[in-house]
C-alpha positions in Angstrom: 90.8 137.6 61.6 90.4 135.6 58.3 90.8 132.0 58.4 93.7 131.3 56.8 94.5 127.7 55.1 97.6 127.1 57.0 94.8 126.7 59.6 95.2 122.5 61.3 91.3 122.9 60.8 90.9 123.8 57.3 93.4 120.8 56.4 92.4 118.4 53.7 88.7 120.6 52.9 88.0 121.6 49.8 89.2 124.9 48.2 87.1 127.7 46.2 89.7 126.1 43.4 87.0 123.0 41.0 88.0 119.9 41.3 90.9 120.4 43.6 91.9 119.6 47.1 94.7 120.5 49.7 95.9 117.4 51.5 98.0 117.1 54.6 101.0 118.4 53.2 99.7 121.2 51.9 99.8 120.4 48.4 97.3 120.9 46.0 96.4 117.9 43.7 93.3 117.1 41.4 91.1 114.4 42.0 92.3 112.4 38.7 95.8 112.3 40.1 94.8 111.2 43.4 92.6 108.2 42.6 95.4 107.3 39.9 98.0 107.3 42.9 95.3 105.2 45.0 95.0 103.1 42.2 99.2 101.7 42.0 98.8 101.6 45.7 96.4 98.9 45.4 98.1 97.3 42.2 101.9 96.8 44.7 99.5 95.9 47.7 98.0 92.9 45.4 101.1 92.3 44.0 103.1 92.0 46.7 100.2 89.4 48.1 100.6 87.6 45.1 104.1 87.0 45.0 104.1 86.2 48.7 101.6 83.6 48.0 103.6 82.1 44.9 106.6 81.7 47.2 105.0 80.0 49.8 103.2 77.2 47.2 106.8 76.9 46.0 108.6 76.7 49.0 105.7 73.9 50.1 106.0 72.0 46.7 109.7 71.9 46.5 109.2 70.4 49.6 106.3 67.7 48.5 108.4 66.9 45.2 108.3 63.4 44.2 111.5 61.8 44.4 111.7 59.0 41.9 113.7 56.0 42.7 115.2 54.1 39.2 116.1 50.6 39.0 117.4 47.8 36.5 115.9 44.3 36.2 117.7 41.6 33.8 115.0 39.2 32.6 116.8 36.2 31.8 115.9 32.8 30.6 118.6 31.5 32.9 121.1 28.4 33.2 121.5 25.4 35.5 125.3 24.8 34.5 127.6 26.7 37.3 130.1 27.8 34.6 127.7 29.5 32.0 126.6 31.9 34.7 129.8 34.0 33.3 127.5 35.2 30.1 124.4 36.4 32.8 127.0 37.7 35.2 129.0 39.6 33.0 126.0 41.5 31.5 125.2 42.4 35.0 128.6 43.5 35.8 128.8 45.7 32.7 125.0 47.0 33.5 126.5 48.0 37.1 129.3 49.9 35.9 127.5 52.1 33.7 125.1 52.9 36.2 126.6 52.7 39.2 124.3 54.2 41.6 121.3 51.8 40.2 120.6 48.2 41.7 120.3 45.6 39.3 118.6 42.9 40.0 118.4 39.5 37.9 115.2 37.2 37.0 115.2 34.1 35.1 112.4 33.6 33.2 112.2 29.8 33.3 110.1 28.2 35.3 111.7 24.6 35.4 115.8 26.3 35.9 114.0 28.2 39.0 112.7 25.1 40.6 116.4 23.4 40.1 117.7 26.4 42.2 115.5 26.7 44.9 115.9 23.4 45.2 120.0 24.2 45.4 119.1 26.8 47.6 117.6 24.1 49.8 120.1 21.9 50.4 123.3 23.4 52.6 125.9 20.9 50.9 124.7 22.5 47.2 126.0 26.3 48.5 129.0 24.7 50.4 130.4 22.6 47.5 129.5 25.9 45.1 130.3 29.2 47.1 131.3 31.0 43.6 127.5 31.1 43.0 126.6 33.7 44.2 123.3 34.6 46.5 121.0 36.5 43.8 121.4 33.1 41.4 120.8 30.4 44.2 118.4 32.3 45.5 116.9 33.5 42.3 113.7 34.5 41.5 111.0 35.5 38.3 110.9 39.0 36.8 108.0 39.6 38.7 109.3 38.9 41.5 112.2 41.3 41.3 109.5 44.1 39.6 107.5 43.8 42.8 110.0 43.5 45.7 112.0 46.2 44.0 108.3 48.2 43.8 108.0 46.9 47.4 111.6 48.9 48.5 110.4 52.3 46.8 111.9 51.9 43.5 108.9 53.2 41.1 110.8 53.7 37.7 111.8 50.5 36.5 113.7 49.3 33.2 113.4 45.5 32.3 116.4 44.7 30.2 115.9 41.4 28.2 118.6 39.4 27.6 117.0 37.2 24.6 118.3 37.1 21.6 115.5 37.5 19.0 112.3 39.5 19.3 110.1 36.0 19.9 107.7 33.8 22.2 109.5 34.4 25.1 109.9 38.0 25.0 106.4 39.0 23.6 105.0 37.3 26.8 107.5 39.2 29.0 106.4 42.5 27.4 103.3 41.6 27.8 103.5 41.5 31.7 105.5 44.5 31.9 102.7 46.3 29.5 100.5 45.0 32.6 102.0 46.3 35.3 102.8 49.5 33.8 99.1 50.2 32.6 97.9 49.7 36.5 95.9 53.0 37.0 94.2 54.5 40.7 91.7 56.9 41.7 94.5 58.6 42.9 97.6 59.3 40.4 99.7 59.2 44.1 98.9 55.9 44.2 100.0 54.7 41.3 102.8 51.5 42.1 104.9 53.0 39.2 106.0 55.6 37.5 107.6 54.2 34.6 107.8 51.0 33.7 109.2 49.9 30.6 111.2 46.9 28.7 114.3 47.1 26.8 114.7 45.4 23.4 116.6 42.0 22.4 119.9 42.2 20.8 118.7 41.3 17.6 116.1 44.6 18.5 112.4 44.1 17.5 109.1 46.1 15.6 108.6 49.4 15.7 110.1 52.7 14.0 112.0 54.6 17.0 114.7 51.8 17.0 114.8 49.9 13.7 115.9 46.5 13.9 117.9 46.4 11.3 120.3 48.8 12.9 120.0 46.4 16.1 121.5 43.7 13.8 124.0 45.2 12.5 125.5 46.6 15.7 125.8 42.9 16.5 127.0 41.9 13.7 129.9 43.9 14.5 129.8 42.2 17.9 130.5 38.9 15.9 134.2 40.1 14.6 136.1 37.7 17.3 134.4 34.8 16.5 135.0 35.2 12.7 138.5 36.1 13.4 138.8 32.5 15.0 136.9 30.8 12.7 139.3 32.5 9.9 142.3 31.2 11.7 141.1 27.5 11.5 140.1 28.2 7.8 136.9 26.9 9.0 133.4 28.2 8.3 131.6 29.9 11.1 128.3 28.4 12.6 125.8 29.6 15.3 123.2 27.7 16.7 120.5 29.4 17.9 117.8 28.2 20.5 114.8 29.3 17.9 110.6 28.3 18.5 108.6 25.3 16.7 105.3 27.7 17.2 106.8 31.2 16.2 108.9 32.9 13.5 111.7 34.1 14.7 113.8 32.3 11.8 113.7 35.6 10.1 116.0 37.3 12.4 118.3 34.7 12.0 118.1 34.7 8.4 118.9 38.5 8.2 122.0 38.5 11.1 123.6 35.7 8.6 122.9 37.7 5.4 124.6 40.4 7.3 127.7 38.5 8.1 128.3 37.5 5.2 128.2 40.9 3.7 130.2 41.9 6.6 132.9 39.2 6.6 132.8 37.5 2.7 136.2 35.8 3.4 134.4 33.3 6.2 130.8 32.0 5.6 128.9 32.3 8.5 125.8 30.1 8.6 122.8 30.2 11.8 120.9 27.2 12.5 117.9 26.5 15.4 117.5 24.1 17.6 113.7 24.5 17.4 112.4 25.9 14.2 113.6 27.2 11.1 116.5 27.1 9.7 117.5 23.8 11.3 120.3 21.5 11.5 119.2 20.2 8.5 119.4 23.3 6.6 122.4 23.9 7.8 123.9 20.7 6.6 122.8 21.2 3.7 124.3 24.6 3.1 127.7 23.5 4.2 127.7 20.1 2.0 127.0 23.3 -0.7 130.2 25.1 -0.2 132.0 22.0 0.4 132.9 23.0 3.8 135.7 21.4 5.4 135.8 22.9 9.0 133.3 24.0 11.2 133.9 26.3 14.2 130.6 26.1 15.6 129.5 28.4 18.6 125.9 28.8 20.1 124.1 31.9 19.1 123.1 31.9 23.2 123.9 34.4 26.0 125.1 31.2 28.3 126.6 28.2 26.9 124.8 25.8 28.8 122.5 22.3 28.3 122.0 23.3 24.5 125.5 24.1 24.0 127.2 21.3 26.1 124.5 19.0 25.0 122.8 19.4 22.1 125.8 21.2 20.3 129.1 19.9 20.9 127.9 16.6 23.2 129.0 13.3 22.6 125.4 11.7 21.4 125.0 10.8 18.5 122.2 13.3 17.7 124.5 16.3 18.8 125.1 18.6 16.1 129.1 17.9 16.4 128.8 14.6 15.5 126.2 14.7 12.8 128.7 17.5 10.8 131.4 15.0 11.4 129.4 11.8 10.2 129.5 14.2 6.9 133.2 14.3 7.4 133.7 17.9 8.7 136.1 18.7 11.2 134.3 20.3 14.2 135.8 23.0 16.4 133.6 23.5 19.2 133.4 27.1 21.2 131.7 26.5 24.8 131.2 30.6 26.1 128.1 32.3 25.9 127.3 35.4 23.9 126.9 37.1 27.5 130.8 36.7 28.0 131.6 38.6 25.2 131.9 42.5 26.4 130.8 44.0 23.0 127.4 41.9 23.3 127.2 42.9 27.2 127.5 46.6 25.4 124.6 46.1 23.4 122.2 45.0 26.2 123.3 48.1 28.9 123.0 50.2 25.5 118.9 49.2 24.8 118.5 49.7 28.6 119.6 53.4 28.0 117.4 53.7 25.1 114.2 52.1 27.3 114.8 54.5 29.9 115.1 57.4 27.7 112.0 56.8 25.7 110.0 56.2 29.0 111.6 59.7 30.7 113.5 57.7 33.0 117.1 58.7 34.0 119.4 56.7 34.3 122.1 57.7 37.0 
């Protein structure tokens, strides 16, 4: 009897049919086909390993994914009188509610008002006599300080607002810390103390083409319309001192915020003057004698109104600005609140922290 192919022992052998074969289902197929179907197999059996090993490496760095932990610190030059804390507080208030989910911490910059507090902070019938100071200012400490204990807690994106007025001494040297700190590099990029690190402008903004300062002085210039409104109301002329530097030329900022008030406000002349620097009190004298200047309603150009506004501004001495502009028989109407108290400048400071944070890919929430 002939061996037929239904036979289980002629299964899968080769037929008197080139370049065919019968496989186990009893189908005839040509070589070409078979080695194409072996071929996909292999292509889903390696893509199917792929994709199981692209899941586990995202499943596993999902689960390693840096966390980032933002914070604010308000560098501040700082204040010794109990009731100018208003200007410093209020900017930290109105930083707080716009980011309400971020600590912000304060640091005064000064040296010599640090020492007075710690010294406060020293002696129990300072705090007892003064419990509407509150902990973070008696107990205050250096931007540094605040950077690194912040740093310290976990918090590795970090936006240092300043609260100066003008792009000058003090806050060159305070970016230059930050620029420091920020530019601390490790074997290992893990290891790294921060992620971002960055500084915020002044009010009066500073160099550079991202944020021109021009702009920055006329937004507060427009922060200014309360005080000329007050100054119109005494039919007085409007005057700022500012604190200014005897070894650096920040009078040009001064000089341009005035040119802008006046174009802003013609009705009332607004004139700036420094304490240290250019233009001083005797420029400012001078200019008023010009317009023949009556009344003065005189404010300091500073976030608090402290020593140099009590003091050196509206104090009793003879050398005080108030009663050298009356000696030239102007009436002076003093204004003791600092910049910081008024919410439109508080705006402009919580606004340049938003702009720091979004040019260093930090966000803010």
């Amino acid at each position: 009897m002939a061996q037929g192919w239904n036979n289980e022992k002629n299964l899968g052998e080769k037929r008197e049919i080139p370049d065919q074969f019968f496989n186990w289902s009893g189908i005839f197929v040509s070589r070409a086909v078979e080695k194409e179907i072996l071929m996909n197999r292999r292509m889903i059996f390696f893509a199917v390993i792929m994709l199981s090993i692209f899941s586990a490496g995202t499943v596993m760095a999902e689960e390693h994914k840096v966390q980032h932990k933002n914070a604010i610190v308000l560098a501040m030059f700082g204040t010794t009188v109990e009731p100018a804390l208003k200007g410093l507080l209020n900017i930290q208030e109105k930083m707080q509610q716009a980011y309400p989910g971020i600590p912000v911490k304060i640091g005064f910059t000064s040296n010599i008002i640090r020492r007075i507090w710690q010294k406060r902070a020293a002696d129990p019938a300072y705090a007892k006599a003064h419990p509407q100071v509150p902990s973070e200012i008696l107990h205050v400490q250096g931007p540094l300080a605040a950077i690194a204990n912040l740093q310290d807690a976990g918090y590795d994106s970090i936006v240092v607002q300043t609260t100066h007025i003008a792009p000058a001494e003090e806050f060159l040297d305070l970016s230059a810390y930050v620029d420091a700190l920020a530019g601390i590099d490790t074997i290992k990029a893990r290891f790294k103390p921060f992620h971002a690190l960055t500084i915020g402008r002044p009010m009066l903004g500073t160099f550079g083409v991202i944020h021109p300062y021009g702009e920055d002085i006329k937004i507060a210039v427009k922060a200014m319309k309360a005080d000329v409104d007050r100054a119109r109301q005494n039919k007085a002329a409007l005057v700022y001192m500012g604190h200014g530097n005897d070894h650096f030329p920040s009078g040009g900022s001064y000089l341009q915020f005035a040119h802008e008030m006046r174009l802003a406000y013609p009705d009332v002349l607004t004139v700036v003057g420094t304490v240290e620097g250019y233009p001083g009190l005797d420029e400012v004298v001078q200019e008023l004698k010009d317009a023949k200047v009556q009344t003065v309603y005189i404010r300091a150009f500073m976030i608090v109104a402290g020593d140099h506004a009590t003091n050196d501004m509206a104090g009793p001495d003879a050398d005080s600005w108030k009663s050298i502009l009356e000696k030239e028989g102007m009436k002076v109407i003093p204004y003791l609140h600092g910049m910081g108290e008024n919410d439109q400048v508080a705006a402009i400071y919580v606004q340049h922290a938003a702009d720091a944070a979004s040019d260093a890919g930090i966000v803010l929430k």
